[in-house]
PyMOL CGO cylinders between C-alpha atoms (Angstrom):
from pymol import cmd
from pymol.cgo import CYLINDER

trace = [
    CYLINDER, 95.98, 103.00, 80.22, 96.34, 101.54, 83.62, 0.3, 1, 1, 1, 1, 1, 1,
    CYLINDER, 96.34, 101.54, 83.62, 94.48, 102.70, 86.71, 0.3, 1, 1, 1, 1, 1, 1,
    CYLINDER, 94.48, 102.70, 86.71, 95.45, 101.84, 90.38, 0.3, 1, 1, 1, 1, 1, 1,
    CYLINDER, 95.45, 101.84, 90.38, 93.00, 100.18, 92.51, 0.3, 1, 1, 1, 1, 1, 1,
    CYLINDER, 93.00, 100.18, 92.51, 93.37, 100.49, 96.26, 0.3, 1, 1, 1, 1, 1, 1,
    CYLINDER, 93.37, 100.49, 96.26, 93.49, 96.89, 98.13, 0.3, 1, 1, 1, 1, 1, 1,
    CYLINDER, 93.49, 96.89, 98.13, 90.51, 98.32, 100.22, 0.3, 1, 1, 1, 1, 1, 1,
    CYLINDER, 90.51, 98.32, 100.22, 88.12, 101.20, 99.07, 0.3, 1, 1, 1, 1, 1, 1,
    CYLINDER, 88.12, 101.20, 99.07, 89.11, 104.44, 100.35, 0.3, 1, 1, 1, 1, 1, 1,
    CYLINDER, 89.11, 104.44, 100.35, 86.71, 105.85, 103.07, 0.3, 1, 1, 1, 1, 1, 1,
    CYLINDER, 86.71, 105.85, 103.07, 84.12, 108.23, 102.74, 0.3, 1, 1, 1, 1, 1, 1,
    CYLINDER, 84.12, 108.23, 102.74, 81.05, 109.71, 104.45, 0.3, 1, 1, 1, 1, 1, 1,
    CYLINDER, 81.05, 109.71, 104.45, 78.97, 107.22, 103.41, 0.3, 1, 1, 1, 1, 1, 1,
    CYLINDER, 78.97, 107.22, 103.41, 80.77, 104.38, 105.03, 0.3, 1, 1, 1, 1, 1, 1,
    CYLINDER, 80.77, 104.38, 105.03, 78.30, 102.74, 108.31, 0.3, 1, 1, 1, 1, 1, 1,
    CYLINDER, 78.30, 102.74, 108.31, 78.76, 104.38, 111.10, 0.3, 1, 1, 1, 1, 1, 1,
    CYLINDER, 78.76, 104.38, 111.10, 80.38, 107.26, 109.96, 0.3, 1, 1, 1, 1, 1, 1,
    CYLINDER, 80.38, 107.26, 109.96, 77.46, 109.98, 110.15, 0.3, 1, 1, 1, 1, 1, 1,
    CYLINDER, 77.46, 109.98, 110.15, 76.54, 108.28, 113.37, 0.3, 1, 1, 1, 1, 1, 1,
    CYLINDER, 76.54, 108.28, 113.37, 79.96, 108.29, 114.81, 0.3, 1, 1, 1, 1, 1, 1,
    CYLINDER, 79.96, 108.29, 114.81, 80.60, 111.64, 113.69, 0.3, 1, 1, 1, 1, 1, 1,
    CYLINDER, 80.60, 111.64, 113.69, 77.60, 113.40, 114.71, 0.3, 1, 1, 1, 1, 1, 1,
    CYLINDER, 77.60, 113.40, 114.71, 77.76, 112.39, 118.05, 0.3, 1, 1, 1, 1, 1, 1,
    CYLINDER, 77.76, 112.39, 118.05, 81.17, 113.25, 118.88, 0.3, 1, 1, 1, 1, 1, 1,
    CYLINDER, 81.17, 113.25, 118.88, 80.38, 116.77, 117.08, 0.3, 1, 1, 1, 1, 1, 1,
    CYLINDER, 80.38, 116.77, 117.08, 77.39, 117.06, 119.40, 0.3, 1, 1, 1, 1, 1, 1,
    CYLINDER, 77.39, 117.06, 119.40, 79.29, 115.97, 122.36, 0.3, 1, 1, 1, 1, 1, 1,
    CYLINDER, 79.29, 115.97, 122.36, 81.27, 118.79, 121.50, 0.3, 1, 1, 1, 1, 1, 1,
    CYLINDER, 81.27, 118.79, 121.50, 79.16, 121.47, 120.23, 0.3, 1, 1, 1, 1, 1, 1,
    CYLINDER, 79.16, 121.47, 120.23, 75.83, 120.33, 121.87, 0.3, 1, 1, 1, 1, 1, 1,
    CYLINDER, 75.83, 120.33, 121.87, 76.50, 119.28, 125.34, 0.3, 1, 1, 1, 1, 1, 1,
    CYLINDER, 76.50, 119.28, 125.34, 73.46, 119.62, 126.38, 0.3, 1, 1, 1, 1, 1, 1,
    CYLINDER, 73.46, 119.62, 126.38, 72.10, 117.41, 124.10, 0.3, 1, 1, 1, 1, 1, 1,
    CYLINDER, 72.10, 117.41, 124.10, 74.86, 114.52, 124.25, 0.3, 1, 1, 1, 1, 1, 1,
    CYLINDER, 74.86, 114.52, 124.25, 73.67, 111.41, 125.50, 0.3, 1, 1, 1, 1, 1, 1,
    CYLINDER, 73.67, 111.41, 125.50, 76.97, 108.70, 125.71, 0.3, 1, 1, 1, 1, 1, 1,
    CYLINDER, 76.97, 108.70, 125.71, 74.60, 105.94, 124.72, 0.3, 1, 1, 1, 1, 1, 1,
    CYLINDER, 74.60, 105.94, 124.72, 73.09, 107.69, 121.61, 0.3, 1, 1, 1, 1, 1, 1,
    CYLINDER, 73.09, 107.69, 121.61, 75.14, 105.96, 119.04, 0.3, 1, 1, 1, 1, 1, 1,
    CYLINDER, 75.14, 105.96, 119.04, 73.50, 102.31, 120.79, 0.3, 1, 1, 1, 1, 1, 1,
    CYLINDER, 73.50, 102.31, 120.79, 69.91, 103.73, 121.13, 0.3, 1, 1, 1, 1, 1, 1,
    CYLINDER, 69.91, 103.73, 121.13, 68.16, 105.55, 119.17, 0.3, 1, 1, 1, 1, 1, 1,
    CYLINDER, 68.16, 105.55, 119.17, 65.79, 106.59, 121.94, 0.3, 1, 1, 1, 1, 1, 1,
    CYLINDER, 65.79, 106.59, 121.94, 68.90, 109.06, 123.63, 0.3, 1, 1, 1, 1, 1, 1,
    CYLINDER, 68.90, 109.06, 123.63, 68.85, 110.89, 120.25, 0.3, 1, 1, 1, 1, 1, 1,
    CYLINDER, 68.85, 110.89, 120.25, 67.09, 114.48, 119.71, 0.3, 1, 1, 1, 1, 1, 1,
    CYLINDER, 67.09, 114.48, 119.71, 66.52, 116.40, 116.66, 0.3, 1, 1, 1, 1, 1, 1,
    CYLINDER, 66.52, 116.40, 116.66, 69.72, 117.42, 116.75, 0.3, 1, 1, 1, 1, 1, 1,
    CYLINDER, 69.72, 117.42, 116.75, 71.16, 114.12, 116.39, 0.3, 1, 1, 1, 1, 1, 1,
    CYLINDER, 71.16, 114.12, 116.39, 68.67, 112.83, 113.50, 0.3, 1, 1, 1, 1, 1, 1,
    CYLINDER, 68.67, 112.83, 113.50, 69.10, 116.00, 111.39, 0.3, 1, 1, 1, 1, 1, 1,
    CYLINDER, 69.10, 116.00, 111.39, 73.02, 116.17, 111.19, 0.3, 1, 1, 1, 1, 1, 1,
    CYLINDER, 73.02, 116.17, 111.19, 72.97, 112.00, 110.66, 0.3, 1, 1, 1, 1, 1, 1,
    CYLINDER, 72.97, 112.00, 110.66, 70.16, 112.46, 107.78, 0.3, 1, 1, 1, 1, 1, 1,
    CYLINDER, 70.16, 112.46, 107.78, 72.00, 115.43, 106.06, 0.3, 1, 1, 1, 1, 1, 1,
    CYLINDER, 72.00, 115.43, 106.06, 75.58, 114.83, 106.50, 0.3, 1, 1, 1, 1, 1, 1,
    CYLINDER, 75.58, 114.83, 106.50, 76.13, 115.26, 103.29, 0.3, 1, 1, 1, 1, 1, 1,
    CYLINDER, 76.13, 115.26, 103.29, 75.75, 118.78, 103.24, 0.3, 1, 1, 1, 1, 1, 1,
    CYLINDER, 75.75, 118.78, 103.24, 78.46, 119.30, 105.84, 0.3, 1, 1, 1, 1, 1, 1,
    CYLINDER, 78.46, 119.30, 105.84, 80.59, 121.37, 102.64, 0.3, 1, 1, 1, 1, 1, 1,
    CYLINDER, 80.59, 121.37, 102.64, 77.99, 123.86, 102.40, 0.3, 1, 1, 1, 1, 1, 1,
    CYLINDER, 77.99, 123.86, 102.40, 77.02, 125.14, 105.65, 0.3, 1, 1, 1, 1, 1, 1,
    CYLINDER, 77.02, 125.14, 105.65, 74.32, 127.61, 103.93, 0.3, 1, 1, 1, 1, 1, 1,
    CYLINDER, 74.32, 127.61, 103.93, 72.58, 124.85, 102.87, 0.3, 1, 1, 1, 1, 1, 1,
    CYLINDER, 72.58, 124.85, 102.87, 73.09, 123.27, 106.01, 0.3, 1, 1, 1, 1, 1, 1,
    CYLINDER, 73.09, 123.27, 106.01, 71.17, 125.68, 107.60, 0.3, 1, 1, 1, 1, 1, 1,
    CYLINDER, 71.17, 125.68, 107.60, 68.76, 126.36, 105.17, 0.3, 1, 1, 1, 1, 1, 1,
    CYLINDER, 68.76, 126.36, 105.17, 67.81, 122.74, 105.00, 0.3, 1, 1, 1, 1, 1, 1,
    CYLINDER, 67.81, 122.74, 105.00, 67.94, 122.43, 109.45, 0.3, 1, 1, 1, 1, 1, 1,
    CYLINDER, 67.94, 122.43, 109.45, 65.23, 125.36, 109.14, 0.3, 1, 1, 1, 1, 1, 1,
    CYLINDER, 65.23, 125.36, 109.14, 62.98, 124.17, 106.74, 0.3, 1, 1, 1, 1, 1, 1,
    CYLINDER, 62.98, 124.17, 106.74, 62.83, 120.40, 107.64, 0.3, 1, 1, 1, 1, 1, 1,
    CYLINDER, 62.83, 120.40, 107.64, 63.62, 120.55, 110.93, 0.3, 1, 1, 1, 1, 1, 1,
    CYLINDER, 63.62, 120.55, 110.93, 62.09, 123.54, 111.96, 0.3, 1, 1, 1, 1, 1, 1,
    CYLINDER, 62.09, 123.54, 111.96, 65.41, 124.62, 113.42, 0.3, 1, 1, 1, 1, 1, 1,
    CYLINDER, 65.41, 124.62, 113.42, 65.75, 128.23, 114.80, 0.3, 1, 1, 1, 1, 1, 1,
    CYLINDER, 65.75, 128.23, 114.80, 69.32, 129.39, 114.51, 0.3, 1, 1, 1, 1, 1, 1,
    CYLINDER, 69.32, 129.39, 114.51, 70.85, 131.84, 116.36, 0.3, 1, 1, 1, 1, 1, 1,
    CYLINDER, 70.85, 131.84, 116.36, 74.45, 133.59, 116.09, 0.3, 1, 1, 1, 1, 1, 1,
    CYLINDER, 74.45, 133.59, 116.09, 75.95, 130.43, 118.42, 0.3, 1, 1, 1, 1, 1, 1,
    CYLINDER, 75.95, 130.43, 118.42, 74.39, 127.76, 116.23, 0.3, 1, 1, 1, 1, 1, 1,
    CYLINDER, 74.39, 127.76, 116.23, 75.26, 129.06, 112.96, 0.3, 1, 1, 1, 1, 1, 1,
    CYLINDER, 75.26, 129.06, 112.96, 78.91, 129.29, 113.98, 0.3, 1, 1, 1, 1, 1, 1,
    CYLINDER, 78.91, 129.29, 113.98, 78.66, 125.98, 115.00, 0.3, 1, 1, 1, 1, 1, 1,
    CYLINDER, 78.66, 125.98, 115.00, 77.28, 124.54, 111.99, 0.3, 1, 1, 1, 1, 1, 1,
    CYLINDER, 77.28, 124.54, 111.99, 80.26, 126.22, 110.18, 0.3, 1, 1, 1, 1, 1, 1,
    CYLINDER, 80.26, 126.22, 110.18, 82.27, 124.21, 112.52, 0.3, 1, 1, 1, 1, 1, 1,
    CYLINDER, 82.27, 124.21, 112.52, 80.43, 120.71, 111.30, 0.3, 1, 1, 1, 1, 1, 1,
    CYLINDER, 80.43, 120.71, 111.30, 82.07, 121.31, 108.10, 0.3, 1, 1, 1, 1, 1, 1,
    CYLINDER, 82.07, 121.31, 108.10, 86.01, 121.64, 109.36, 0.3, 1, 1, 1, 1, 1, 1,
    CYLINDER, 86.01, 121.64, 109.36, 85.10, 118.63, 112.32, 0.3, 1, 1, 1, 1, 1, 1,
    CYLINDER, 85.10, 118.63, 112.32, 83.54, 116.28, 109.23, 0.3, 1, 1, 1, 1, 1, 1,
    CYLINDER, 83.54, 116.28, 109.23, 86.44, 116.72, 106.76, 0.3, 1, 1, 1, 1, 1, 1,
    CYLINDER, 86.44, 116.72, 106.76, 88.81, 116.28, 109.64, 0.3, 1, 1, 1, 1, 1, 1,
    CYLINDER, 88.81, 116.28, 109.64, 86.91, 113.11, 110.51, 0.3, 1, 1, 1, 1, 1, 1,
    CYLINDER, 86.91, 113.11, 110.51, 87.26, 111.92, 106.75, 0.3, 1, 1, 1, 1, 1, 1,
    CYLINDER, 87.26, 111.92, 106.75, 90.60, 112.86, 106.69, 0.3, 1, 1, 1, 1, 1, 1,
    CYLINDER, 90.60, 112.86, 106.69, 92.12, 110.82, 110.35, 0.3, 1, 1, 1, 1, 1, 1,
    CYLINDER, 92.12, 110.82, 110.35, 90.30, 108.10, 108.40, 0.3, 1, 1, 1, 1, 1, 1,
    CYLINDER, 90.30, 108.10, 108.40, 91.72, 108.17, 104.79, 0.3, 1, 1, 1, 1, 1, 1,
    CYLINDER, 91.72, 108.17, 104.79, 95.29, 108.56, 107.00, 0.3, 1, 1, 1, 1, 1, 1,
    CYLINDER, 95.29, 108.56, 107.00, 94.27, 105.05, 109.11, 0.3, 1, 1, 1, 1, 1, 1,
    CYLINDER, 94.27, 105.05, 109.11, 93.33, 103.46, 105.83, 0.3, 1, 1, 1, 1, 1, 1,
    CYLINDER, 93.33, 103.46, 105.83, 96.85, 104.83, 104.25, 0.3, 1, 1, 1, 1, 1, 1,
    CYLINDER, 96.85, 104.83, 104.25, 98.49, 103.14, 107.04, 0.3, 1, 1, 1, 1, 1, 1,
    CYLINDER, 98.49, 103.14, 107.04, 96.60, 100.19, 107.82, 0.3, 1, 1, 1, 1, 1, 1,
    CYLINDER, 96.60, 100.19, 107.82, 96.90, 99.22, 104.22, 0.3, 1, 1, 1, 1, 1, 1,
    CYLINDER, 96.90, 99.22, 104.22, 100.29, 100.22, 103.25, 0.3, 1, 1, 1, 1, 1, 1,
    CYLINDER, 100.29, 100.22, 103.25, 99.25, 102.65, 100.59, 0.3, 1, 1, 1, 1, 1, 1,
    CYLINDER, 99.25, 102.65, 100.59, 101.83, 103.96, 98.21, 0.3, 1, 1, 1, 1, 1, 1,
    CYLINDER, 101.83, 103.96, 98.21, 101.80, 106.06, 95.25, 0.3, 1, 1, 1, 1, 1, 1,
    CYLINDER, 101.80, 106.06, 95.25, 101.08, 104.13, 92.13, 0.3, 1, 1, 1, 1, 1, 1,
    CYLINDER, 101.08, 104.13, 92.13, 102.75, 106.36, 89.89, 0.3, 1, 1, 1, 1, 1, 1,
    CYLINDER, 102.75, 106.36, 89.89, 105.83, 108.36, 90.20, 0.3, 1, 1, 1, 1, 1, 1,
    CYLINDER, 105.83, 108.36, 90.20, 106.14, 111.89, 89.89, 0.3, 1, 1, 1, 1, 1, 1,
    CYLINDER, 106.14, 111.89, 89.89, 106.84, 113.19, 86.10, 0.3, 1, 1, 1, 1, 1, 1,
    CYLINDER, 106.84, 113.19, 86.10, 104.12, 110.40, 85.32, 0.3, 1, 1, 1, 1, 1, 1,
    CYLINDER, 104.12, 110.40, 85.32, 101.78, 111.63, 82.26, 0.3, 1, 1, 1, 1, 1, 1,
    CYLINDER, 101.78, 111.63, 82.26, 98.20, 110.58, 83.57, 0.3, 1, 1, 1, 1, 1, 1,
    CYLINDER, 98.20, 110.58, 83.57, 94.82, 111.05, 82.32, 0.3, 1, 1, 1, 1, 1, 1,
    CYLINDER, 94.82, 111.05, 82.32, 92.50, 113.65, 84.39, 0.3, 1, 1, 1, 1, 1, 1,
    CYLINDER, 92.50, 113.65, 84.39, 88.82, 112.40, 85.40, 0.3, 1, 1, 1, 1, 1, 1,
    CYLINDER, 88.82, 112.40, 85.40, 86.32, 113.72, 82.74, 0.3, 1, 1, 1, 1, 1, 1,
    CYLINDER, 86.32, 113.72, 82.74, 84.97, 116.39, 84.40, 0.3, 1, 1, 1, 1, 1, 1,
    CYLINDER, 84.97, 116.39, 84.40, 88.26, 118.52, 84.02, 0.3, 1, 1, 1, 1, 1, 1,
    CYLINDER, 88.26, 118.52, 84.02, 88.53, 120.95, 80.66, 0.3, 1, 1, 1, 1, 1, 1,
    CYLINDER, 88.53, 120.95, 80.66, 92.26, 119.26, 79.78, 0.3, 1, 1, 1, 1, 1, 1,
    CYLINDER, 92.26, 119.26, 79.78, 92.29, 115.73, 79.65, 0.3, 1, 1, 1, 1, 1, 1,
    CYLINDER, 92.29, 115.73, 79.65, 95.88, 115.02, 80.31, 0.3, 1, 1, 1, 1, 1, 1,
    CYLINDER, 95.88, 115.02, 80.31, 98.50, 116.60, 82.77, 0.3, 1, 1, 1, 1, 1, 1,
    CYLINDER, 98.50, 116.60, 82.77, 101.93, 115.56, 84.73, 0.3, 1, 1, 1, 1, 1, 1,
    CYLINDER, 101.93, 115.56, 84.73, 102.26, 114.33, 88.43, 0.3, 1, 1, 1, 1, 1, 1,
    CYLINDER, 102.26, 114.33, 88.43, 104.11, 117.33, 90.07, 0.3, 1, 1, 1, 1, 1, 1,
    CYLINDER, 104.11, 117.33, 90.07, 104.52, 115.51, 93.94, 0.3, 1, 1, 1, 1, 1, 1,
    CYLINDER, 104.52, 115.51, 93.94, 102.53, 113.68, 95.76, 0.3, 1, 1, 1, 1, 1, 1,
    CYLINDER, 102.53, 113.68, 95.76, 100.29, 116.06, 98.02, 0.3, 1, 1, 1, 1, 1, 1,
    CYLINDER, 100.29, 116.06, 98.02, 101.55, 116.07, 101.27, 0.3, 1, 1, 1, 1, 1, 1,
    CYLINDER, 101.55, 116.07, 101.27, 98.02, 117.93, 103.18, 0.3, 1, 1, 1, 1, 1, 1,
    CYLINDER, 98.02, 117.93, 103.18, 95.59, 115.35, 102.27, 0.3, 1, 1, 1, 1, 1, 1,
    CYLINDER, 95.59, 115.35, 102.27, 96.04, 111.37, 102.36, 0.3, 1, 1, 1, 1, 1, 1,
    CYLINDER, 96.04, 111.37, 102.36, 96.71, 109.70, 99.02, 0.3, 1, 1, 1, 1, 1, 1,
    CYLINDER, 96.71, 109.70, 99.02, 96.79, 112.11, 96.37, 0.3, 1, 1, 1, 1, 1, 1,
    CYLINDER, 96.79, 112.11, 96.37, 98.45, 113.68, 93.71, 0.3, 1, 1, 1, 1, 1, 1,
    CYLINDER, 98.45, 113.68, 93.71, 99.09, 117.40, 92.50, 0.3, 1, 1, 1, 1, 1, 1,
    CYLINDER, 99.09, 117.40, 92.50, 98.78, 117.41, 88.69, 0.3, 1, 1, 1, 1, 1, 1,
    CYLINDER, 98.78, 117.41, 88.69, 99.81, 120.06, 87.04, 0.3, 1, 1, 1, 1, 1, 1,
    CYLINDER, 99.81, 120.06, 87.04, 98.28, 120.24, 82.97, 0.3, 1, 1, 1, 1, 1, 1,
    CYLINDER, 98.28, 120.24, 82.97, 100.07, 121.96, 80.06, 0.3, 1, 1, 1, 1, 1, 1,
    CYLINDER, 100.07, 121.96, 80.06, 97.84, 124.94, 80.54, 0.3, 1, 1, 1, 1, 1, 1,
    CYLINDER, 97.84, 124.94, 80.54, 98.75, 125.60, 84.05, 0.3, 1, 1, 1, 1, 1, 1,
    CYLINDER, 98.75, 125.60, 84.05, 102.25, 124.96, 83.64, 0.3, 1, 1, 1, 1, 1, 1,
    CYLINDER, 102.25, 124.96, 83.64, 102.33, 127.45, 80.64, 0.3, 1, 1, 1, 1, 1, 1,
    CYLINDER, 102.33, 127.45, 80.64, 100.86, 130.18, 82.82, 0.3, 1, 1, 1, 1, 1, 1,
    CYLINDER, 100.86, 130.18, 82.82, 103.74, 129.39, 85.46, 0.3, 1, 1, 1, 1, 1, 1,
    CYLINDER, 103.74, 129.39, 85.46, 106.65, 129.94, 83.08, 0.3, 1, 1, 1, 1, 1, 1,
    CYLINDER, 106.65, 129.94, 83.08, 104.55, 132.96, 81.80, 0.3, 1, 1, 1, 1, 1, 1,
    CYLINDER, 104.55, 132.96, 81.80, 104.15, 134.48, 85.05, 0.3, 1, 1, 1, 1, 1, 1,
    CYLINDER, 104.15, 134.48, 85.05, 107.62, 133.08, 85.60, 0.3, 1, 1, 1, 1, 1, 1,
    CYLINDER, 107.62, 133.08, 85.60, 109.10, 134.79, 82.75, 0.3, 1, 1, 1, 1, 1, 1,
    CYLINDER, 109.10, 134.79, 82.75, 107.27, 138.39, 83.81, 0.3, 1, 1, 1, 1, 1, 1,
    CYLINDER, 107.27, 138.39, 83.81, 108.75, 138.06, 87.00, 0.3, 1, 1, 1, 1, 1, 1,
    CYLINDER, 108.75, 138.06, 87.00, 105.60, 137.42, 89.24, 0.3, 1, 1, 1, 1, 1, 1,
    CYLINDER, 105.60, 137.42, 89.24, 105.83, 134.71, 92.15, 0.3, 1, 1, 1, 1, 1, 1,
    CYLINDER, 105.83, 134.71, 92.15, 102.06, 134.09, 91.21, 0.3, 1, 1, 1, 1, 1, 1,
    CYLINDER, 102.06, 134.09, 91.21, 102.04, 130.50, 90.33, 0.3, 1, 1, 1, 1, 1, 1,
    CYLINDER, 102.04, 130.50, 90.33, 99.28, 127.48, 89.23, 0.3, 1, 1, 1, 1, 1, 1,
    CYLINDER, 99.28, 127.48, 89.23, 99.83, 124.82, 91.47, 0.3, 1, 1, 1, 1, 1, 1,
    CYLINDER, 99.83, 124.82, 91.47, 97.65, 121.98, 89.89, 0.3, 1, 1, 1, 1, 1, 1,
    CYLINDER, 97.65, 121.98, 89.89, 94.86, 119.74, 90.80, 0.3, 1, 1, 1, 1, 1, 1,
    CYLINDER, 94.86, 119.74, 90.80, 94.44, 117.75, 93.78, 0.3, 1, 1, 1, 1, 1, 1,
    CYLINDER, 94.44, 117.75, 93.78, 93.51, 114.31, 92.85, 0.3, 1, 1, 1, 1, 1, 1,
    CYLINDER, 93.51, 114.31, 92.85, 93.42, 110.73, 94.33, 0.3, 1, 1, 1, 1, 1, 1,
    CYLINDER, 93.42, 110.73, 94.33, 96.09, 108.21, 93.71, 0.3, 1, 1, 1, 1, 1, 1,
    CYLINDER, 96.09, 108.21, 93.71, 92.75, 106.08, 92.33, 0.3, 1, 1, 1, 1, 1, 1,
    CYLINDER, 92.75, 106.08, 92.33, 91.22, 109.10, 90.16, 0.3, 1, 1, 1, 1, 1, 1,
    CYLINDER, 91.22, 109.10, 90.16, 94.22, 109.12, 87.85, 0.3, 1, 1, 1, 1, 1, 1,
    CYLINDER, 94.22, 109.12, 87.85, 95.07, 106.99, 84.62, 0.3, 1, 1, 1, 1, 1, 1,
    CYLINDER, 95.07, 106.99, 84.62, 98.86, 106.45, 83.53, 0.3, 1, 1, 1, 1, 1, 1,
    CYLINDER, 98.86, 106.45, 83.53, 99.53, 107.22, 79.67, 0.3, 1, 1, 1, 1, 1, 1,
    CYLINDER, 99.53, 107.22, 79.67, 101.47, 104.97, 78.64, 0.3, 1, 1, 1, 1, 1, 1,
    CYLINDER, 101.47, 104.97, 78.64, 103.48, 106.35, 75.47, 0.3, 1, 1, 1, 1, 1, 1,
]
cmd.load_cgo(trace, "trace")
């Protein structure tokens, strides 16, 4: 089996700087009021705002948590305003990740290590182990749509009774895929 490592790791939340970076555009944004331009040099321009969304970034997917976590360890009271706001931490985060991974996809010439038709190996944590590369994913940077033997049997099913409904296959990174080699 071969597996493609990226010349540079791909980037994530976690990378320095990120949350930082992040949070204070968001709260330049969201927060004006609180927005200091010199936040992200001293730590001493920073509310409770700022130190909360740094310290749990990584609950931007799951603004109910989000909020849940803000009021209990923060002693945050929402109202209507700042619970659509949080909701918008989760779209401004992933588009964050995202201009990155698209940088890093540039800056590093990143191409698809496996055509499509390819037969790769799914991580683990999926119930079929094995499935085809369908295209290359065109909405997020670097990835794959795999379609598995399962799926595609329900598309020629659904195919076959006429429906348009179709399975359109898992969204992976170039890096979280294994080529079978047969």
């Amino acid at each position: 089996m071969k597996r493609y490592t990226p010349p540079v790791p791909r980037p994530t939340y976690n990378d320095e700087g990120f949350a930082e970076q992040t949070v204070h555009d968001f709260i330049k944004q969201h927060y004006p009021d609180s927005y200091h331009e010199d936040a992200l040099v001293a730590e001493e321009f920073r509310d409770g705002i700022y130190e909360a969304l740094i310290d749990e970034l990584y609950l931007y997917q799951d603004p109910q948590v989000l909020m849940n976590t803000l009021i209990r360890d923060y002693d945050w009271e929402f109202t209507a305003d700042d619970w659509d706001k949080i909701q918008h931490f989760d779209f401004f985060v992933t588009n964050r990740l995202k201009e990155k991974e698209q940088q890093w996809v540039k800056d590093n010439d990143i191409k698809p290590p496996f055509p499509v038709g390819a037969k790769v190996r799914l991580p683990a944590h999926y119930n079929e182990a094995v499935g085809i590369i369908n295209r290359i994913y065109e909405y997020d940077p670097a990835r794959y749509c795999v379609l598995t033997e399962k799926q595609n049997q329900y598309n020629k099913e659904m195919e076959s009774l006429g429906k348009s409904e179709r399975q359109g296959g898992w969204i992976l990174k170039f890096e979280d895929v294994e080529l079978v080699e047969e």
